[in-house]
PDB file with SEQRES, HELIX, SHEET and CRYST1 records, atoms N, CA, C and O in Angstrom:
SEQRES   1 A   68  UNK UNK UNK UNK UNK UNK UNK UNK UNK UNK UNK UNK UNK          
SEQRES   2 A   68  UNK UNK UNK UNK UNK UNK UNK UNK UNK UNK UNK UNK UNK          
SEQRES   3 A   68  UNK UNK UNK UNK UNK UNK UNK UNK UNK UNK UNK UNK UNK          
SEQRES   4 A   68  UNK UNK UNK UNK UNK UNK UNK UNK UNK UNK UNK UNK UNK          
SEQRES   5 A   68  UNK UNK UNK UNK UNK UNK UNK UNK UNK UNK UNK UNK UNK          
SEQRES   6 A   68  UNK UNK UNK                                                  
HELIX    1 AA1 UNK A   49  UNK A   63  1                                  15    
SHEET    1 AA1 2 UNK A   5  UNK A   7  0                                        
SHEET    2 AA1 2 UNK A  14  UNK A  16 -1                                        
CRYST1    1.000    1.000    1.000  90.00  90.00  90.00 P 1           1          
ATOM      1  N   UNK A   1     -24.944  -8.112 -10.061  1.00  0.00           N  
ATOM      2  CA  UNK A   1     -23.562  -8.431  -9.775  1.00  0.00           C  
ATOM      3  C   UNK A   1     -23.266  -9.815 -10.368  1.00  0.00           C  
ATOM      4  O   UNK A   1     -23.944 -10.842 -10.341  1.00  0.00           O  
ATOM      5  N   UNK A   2     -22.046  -9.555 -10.921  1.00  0.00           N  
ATOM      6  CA  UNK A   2     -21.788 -11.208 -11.782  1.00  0.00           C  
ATOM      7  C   UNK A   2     -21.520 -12.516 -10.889  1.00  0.00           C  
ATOM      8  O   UNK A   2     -20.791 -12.151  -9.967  1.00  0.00           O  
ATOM      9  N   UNK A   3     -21.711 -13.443 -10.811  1.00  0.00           N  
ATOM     10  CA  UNK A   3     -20.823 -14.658 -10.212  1.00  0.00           C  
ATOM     11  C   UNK A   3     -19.723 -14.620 -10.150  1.00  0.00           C  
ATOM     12  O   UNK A   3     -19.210 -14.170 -11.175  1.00  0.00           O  
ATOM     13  N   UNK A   4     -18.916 -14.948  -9.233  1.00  0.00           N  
ATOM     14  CA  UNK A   4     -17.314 -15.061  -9.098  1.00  0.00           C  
ATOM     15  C   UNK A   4     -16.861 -16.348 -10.311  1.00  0.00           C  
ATOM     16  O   UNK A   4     -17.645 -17.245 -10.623  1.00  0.00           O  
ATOM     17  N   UNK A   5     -15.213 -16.186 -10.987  1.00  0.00           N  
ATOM     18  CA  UNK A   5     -15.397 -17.084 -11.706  1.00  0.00           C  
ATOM     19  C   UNK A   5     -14.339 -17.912 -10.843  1.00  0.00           C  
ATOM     20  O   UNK A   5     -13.288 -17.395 -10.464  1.00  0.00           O  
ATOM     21  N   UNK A   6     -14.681 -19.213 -10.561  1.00  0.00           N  
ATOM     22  CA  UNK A   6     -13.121 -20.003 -10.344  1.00  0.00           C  
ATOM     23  C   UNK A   6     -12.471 -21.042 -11.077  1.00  0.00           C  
ATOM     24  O   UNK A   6     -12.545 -20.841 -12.290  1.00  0.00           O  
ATOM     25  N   UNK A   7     -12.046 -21.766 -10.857  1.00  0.00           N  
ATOM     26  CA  UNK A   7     -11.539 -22.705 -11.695  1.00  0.00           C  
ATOM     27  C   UNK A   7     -11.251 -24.000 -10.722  1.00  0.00           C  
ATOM     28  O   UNK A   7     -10.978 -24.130  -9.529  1.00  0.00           O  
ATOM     29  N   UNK A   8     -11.505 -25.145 -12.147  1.00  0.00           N  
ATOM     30  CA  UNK A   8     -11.668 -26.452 -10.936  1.00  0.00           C  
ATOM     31  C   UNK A   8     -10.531 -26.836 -10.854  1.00  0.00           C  
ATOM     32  O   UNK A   8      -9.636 -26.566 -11.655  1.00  0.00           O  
ATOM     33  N   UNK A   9     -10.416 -27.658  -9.660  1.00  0.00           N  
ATOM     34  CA  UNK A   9      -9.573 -27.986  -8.902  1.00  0.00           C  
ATOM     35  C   UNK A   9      -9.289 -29.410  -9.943  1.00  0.00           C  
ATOM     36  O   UNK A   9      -8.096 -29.693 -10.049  1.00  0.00           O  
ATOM     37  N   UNK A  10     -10.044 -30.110 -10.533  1.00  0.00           N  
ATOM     38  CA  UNK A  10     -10.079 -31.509 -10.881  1.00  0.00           C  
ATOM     39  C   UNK A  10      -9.510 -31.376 -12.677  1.00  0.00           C  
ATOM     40  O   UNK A  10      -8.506 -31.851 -13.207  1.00  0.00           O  
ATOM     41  N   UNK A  11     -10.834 -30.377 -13.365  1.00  0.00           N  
ATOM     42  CA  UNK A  11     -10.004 -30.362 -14.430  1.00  0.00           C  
ATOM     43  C   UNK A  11      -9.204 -29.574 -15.556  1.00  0.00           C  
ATOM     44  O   UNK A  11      -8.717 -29.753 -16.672  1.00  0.00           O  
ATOM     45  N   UNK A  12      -9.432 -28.178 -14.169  1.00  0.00           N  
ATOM     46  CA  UNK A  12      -9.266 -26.727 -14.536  1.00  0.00           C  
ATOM     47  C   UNK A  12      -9.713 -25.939 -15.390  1.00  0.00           C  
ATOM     48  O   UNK A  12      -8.954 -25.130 -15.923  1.00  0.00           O  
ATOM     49  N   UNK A  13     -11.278 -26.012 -15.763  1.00  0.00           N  
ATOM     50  CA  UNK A  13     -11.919 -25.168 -16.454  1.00  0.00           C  
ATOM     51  C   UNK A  13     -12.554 -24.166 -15.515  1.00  0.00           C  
ATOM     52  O   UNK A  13     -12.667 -24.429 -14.317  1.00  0.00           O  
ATOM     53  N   UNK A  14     -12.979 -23.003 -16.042  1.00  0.00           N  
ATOM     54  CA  UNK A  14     -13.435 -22.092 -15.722  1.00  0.00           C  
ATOM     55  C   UNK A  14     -14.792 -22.389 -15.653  1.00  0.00           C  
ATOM     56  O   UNK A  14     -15.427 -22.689 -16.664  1.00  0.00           O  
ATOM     57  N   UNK A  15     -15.359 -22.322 -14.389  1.00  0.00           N  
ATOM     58  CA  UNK A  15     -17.022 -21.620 -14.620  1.00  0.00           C  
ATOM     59  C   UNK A  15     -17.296 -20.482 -13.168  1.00  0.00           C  
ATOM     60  O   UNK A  15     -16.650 -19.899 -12.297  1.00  0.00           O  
ATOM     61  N   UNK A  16     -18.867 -20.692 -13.697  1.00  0.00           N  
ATOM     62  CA  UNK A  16     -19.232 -19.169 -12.484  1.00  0.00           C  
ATOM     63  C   UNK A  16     -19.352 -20.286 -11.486  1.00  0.00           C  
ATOM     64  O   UNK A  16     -19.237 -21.480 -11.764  1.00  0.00           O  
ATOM     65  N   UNK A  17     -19.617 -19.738 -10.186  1.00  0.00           N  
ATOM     66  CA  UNK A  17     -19.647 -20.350  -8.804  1.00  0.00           C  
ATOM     67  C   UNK A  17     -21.209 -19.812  -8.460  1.00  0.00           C  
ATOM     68  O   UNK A  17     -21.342 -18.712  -7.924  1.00  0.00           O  
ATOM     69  N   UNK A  18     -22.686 -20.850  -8.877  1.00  0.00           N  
ATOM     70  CA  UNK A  18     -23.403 -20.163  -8.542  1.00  0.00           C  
ATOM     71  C   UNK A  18     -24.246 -19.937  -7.504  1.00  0.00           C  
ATOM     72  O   UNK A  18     -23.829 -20.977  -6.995  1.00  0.00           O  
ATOM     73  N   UNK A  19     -25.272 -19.440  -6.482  1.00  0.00           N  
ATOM     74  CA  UNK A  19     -25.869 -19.756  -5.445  1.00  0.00           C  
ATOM     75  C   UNK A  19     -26.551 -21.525  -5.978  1.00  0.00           C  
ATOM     76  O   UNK A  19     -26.614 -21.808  -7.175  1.00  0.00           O  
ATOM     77  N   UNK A  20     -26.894 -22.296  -5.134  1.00  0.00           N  
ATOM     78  CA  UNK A  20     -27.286 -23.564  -5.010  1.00  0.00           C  
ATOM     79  C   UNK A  20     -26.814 -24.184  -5.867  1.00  0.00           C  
ATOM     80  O   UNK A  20     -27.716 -24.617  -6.585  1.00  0.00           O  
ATOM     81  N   UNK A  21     -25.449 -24.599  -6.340  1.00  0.00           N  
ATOM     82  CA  UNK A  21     -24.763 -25.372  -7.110  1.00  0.00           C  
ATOM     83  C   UNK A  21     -24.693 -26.794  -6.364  1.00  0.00           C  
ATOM     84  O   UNK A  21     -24.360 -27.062  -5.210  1.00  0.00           O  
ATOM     85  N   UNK A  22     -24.926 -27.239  -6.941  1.00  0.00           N  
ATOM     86  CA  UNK A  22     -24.814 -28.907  -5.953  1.00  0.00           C  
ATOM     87  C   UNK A  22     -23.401 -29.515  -6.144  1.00  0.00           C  
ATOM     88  O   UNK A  22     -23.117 -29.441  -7.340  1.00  0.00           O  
ATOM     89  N   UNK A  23     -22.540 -30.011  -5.520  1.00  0.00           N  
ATOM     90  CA  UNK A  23     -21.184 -30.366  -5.088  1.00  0.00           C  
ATOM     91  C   UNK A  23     -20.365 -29.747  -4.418  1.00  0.00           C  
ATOM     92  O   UNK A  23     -20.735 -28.968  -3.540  1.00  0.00           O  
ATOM     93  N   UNK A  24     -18.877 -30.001  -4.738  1.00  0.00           N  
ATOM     94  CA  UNK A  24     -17.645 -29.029  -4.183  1.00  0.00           C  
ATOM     95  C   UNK A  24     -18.089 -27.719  -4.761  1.00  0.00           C  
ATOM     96  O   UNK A  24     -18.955 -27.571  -5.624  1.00  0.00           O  
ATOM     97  N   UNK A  25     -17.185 -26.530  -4.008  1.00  0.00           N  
ATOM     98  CA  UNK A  25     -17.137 -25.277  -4.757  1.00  0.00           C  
ATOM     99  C   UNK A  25     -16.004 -24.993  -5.381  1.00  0.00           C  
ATOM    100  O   UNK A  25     -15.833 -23.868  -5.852  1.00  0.00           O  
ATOM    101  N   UNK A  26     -15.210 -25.813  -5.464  1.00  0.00           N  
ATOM    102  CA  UNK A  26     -13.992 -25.427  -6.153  1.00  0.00           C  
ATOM    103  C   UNK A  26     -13.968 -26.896  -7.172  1.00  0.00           C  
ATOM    104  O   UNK A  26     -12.950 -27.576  -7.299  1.00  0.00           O  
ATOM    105  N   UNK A  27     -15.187 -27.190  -7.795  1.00  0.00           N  
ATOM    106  CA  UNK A  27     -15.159 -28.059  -8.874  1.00  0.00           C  
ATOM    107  C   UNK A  27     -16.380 -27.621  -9.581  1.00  0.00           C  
ATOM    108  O   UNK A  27     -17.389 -27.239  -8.988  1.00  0.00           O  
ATOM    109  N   UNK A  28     -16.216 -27.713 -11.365  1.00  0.00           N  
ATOM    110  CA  UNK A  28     -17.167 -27.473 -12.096  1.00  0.00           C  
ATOM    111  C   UNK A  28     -18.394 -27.975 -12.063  1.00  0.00           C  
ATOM    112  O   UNK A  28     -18.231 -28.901 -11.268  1.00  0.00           O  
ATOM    113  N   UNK A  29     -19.639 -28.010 -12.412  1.00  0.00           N  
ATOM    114  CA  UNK A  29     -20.723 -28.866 -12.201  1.00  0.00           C  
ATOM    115  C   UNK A  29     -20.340 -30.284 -12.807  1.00  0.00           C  
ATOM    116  O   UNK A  29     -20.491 -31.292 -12.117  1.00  0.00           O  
ATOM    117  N   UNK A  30     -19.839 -30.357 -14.113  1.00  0.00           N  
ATOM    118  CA  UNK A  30     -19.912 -32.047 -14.473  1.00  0.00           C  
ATOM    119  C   UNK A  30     -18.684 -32.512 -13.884  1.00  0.00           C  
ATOM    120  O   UNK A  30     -18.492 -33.630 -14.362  1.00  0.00           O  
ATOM    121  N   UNK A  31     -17.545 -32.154 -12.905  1.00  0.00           N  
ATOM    122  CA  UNK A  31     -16.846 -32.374 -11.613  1.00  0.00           C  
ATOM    123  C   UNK A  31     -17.741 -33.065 -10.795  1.00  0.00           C  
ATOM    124  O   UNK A  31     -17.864 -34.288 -10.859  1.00  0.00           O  
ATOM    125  N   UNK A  32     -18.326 -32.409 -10.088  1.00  0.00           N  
ATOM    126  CA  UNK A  32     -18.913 -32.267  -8.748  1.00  0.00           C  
ATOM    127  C   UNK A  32     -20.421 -33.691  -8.827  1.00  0.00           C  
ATOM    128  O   UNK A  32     -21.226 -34.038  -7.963  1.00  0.00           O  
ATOM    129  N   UNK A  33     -20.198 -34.194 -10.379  1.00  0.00           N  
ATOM    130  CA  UNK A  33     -21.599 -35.096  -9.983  1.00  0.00           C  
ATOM    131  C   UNK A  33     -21.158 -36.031  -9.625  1.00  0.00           C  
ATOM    132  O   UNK A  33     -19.979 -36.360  -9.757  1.00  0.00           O  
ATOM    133  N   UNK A  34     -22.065 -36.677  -9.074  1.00  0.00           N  
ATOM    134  CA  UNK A  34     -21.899 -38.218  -8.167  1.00  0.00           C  
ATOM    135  C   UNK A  34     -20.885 -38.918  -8.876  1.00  0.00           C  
ATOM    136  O   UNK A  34     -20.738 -38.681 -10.075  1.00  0.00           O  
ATOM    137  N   UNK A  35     -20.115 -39.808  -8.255  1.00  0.00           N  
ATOM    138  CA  UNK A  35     -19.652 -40.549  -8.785  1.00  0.00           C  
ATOM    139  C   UNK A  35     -20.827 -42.254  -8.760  1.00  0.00           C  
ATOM    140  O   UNK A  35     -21.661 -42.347  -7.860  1.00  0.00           O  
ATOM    141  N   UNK A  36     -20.725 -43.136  -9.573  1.00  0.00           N  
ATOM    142  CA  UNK A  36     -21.301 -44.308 -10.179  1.00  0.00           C  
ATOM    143  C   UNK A  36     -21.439 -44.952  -8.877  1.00  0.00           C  
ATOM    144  O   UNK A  36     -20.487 -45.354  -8.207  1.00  0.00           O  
ATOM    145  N   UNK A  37     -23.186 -45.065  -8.415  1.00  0.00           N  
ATOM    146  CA  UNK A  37     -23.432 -45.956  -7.328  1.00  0.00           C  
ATOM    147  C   UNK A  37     -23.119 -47.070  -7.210  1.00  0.00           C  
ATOM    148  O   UNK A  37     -23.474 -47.617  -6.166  1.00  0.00           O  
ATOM    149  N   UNK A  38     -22.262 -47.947  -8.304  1.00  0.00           N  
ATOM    150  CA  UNK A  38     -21.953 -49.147  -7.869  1.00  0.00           C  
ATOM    151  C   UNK A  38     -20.697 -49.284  -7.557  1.00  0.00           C  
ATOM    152  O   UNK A  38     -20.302 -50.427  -7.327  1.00  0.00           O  
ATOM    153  N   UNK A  39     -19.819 -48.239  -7.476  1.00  0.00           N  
ATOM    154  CA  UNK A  39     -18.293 -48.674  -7.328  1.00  0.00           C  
ATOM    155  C   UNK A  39     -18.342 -48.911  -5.947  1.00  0.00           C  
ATOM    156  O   UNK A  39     -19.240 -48.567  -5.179  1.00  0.00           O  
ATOM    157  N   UNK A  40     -17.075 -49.666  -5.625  1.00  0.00           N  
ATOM    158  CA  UNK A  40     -16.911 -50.138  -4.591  1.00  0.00           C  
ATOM    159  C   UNK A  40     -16.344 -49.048  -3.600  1.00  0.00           C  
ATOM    160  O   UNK A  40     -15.410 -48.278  -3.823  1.00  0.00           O  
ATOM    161  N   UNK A  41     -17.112 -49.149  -2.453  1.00  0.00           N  
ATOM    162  CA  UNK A  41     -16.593 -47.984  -1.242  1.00  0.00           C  
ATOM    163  C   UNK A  41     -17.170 -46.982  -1.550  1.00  0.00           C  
ATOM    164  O   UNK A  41     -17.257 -46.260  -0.556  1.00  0.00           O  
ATOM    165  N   UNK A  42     -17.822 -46.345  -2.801  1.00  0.00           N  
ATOM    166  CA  UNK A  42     -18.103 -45.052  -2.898  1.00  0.00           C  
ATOM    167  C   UNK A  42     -19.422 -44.892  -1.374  1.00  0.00           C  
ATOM    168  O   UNK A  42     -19.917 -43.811  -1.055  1.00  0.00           O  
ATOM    169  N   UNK A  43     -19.610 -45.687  -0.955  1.00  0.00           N  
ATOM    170  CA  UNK A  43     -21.197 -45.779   0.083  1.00  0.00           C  
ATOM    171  C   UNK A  43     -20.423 -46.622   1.409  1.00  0.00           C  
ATOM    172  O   UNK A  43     -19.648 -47.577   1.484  1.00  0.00           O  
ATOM    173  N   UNK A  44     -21.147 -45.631   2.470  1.00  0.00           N  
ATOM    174  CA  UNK A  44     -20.741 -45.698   3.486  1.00  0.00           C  
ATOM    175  C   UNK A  44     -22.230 -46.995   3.864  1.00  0.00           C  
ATOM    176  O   UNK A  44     -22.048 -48.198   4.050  1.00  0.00           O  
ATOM    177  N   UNK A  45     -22.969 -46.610   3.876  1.00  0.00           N  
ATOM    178  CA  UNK A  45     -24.473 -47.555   4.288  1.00  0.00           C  
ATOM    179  C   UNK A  45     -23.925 -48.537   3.364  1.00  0.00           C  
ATOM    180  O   UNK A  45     -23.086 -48.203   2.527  1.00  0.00           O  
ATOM    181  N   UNK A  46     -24.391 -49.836   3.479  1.00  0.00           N  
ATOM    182  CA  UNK A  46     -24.178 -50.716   2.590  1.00  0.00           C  
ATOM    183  C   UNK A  46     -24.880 -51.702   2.079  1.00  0.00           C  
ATOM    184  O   UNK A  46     -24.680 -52.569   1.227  1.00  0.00           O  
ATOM    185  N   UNK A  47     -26.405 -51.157   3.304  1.00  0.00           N  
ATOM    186  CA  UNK A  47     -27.392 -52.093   3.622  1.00  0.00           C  
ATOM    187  C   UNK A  47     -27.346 -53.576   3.689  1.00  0.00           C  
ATOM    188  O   UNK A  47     -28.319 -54.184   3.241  1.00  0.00           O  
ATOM    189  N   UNK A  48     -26.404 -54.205   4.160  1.00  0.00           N  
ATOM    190  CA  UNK A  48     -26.158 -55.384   5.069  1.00  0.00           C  
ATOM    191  C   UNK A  48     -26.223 -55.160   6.559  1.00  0.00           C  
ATOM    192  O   UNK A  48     -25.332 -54.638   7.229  1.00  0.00           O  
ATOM    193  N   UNK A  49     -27.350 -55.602   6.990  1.00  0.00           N  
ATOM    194  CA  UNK A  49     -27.723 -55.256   8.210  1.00  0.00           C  
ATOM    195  C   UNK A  49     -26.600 -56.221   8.944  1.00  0.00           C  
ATOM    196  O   UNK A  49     -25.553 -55.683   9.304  1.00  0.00           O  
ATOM    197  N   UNK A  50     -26.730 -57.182   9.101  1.00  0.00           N  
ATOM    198  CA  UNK A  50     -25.852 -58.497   9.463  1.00  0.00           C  
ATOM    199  C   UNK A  50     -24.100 -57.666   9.745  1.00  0.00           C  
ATOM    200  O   UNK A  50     -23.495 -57.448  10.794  1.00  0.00           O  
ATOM    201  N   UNK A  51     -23.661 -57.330   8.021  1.00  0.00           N  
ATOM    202  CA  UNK A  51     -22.113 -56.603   8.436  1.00  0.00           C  
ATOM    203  C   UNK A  51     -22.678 -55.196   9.234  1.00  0.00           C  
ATOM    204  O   UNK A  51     -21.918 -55.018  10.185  1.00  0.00           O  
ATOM    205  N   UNK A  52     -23.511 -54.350   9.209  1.00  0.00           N  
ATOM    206  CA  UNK A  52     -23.554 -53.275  10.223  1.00  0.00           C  
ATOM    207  C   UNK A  52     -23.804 -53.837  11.855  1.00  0.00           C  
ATOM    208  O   UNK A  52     -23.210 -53.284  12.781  1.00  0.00           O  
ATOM    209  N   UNK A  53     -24.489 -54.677  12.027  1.00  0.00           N  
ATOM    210  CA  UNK A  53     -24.351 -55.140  13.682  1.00  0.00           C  
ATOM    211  C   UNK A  53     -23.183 -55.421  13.851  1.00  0.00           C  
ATOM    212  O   UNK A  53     -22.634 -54.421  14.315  1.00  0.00           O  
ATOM    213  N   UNK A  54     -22.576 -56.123  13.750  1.00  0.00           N  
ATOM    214  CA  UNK A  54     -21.128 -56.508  13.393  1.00  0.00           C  
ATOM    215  C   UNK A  54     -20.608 -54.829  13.636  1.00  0.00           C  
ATOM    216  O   UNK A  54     -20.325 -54.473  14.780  1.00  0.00           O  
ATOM    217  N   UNK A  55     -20.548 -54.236  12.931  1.00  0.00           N  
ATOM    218  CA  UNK A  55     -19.770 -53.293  13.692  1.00  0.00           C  
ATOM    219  C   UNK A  55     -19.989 -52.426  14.702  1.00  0.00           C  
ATOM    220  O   UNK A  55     -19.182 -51.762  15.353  1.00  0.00           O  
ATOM    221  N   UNK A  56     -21.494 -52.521  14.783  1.00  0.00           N  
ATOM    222  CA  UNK A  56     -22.133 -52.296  16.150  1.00  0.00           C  
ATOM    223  C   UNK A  56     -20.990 -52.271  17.054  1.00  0.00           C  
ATOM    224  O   UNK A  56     -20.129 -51.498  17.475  1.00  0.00           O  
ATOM    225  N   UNK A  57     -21.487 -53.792  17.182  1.00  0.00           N  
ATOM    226  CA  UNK A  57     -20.886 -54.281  18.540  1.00  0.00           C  
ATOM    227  C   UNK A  57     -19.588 -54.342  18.465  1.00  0.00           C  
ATOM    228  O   UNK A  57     -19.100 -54.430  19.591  1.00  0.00           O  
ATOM    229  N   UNK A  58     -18.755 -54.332  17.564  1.00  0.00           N  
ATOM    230  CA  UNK A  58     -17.246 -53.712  17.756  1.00  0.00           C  
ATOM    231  C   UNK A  58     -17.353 -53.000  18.104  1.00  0.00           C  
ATOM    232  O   UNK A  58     -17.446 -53.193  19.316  1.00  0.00           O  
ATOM    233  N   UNK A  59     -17.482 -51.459  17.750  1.00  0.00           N  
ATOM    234  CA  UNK A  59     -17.730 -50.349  18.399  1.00  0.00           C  
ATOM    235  C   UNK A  59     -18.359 -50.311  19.524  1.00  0.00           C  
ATOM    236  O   UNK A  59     -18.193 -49.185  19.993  1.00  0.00           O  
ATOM    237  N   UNK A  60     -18.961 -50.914  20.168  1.00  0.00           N  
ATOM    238  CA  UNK A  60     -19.782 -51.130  21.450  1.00  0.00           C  
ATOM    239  C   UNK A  60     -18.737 -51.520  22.262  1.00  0.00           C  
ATOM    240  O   UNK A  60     -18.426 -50.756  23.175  1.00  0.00           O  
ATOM    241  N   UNK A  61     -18.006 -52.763  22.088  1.00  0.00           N  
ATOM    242  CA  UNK A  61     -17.200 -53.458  22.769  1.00  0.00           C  
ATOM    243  C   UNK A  61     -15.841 -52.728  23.093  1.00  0.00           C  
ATOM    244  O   UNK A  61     -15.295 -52.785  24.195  1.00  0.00           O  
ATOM    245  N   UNK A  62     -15.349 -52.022  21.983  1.00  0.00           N  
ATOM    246  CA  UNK A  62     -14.248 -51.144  21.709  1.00  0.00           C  
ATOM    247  C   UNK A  62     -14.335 -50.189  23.077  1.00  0.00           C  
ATOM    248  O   UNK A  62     -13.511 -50.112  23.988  1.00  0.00           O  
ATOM    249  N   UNK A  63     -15.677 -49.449  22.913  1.00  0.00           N  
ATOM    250  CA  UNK A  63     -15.578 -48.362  23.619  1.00  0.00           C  
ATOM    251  C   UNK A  63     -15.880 -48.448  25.100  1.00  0.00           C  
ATOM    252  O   UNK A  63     -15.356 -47.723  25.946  1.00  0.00           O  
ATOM    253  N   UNK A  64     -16.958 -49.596  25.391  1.00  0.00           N  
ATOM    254  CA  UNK A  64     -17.282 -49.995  26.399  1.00  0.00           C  
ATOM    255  C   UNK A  64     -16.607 -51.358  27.278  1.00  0.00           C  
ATOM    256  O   UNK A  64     -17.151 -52.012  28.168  1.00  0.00           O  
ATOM    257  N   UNK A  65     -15.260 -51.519  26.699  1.00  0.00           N  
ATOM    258  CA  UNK A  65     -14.788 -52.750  27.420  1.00  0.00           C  
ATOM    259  C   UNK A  65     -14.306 -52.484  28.687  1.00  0.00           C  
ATOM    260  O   UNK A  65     -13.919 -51.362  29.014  1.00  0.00           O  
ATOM    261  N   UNK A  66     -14.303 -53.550  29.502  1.00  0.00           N  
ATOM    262  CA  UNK A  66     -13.383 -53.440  31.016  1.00  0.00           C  
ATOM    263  C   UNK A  66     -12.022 -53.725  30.625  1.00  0.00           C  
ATOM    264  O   UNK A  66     -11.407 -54.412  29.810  1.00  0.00           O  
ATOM    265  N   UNK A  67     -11.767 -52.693  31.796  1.00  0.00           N  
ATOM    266  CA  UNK A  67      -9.613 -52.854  31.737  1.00  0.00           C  
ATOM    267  C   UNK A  67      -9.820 -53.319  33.313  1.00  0.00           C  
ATOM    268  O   UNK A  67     -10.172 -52.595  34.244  1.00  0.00           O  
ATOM    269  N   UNK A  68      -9.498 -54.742  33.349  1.00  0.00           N  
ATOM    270  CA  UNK A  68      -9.230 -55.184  34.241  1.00  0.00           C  
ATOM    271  C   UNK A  68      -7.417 -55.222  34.937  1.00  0.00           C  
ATOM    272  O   UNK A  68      -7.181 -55.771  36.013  1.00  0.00           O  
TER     273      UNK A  68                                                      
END                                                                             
């Protein structure tokens, strides 16, 4: 049985949709690759431990504050 064909969402070419394609499914493979580890924001971790406590404890404080 053939692959379904779809078309991408990003730059509208046609390809097959195949089992273990790595990315979106409604984007072609050279779509769907990573975008460039150094741009800014693309990374949620940021490995600054220092700015992640920091939001720790916002989030700590946020959720756990007294309403007096």
């Amino acid at each position: 049985m053939p692959f379904p064909i779809k078309i991408c969402a990003v730059c509208g070419e046609e390809f097959e949709l195949k089992p273990g394609k790595p990315g979106f499914a409604n984007r072609c493979p050279a779509c769907s690759e990573p975008e460039e580890a150094g741009a800014p924001g693309s990374s949620l971790s940021s490995g600054d431990s220092e700015l992640n406590a920091a939001r720790r404890n916002a989030m700590r404080d946020m959720l756990y504050r007294k309403e007096s």
